[in-house]
N, C-alpha and C positions, 0 to 999 in steps of 0.2 A: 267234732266229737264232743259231747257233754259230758260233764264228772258228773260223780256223785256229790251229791249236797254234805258241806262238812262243818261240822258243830264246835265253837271254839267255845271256851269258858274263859272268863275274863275277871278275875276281883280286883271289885274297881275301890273298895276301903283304902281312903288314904291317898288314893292319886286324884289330880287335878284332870281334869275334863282333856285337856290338852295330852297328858299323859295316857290318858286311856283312850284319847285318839291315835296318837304314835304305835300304841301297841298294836289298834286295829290294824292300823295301818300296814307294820311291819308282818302281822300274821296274812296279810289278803296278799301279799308280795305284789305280782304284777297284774292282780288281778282287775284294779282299777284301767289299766293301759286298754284291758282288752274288754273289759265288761263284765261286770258281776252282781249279781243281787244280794245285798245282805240285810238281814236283820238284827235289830238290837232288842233285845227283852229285857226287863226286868220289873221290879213295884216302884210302885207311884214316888215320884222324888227322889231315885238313885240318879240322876243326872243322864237319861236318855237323853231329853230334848238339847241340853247343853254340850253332849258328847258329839252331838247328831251337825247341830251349827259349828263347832269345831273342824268335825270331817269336811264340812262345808267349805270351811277354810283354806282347810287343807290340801282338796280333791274336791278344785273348782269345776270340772265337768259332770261332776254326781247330780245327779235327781234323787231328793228325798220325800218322803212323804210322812205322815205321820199316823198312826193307828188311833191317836187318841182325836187329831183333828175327824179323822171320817166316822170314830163313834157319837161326838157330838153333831155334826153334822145330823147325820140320823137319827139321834135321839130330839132335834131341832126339827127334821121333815115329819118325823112322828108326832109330833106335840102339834103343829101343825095341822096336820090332817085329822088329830081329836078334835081342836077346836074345830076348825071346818063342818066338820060332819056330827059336831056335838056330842062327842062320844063324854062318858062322867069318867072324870078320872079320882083314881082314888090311892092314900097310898099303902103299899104291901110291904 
């Protein structure tokens, strides 16, 4: 039986990467035991990647992935196939 997908809000001002992994942690309950997908969002430099190696730590069976590693990625396979194909790049 699948739940519904649920949105937690999290302020992370002021806690260490550690702490705002405990909280993840304590909000997913036993969610990790049986399997969950989560996501973490927020702007550039709030400490995602650092929250994300934490949970690592923490919930050694997680597979993580990163949204910023697969935007460089493609924006690396893209740049790529301009030179290739000699497309002019310019910037906007």
């Amino acid at each position: 039986m699948s739940q519904e997908p649920q949105s937690h809000r999290i302020d992370v001002i002021g806690k260490s990467p550690e702490e705002v992994a405990d909280e993840i942690i304590e909000i997913l309950q036993d969610a990790p035991d049986k399997g969950c997908v989560m996501t973490l969002e927020g702007l550039s430099g709030t400490g995602k990647g650092t929250t994300v190696s934490m949970l690592k730590k923490k919930l050694p069976n997680a597979t993580t992935w990163s949204n910023g590693d697969i935007f460089r990625s493609i924006t690396l396979l893209a740049t790529k196939h301009a030179e290739e194909k000699k497309v002019e790049r310019r910037k906007i």
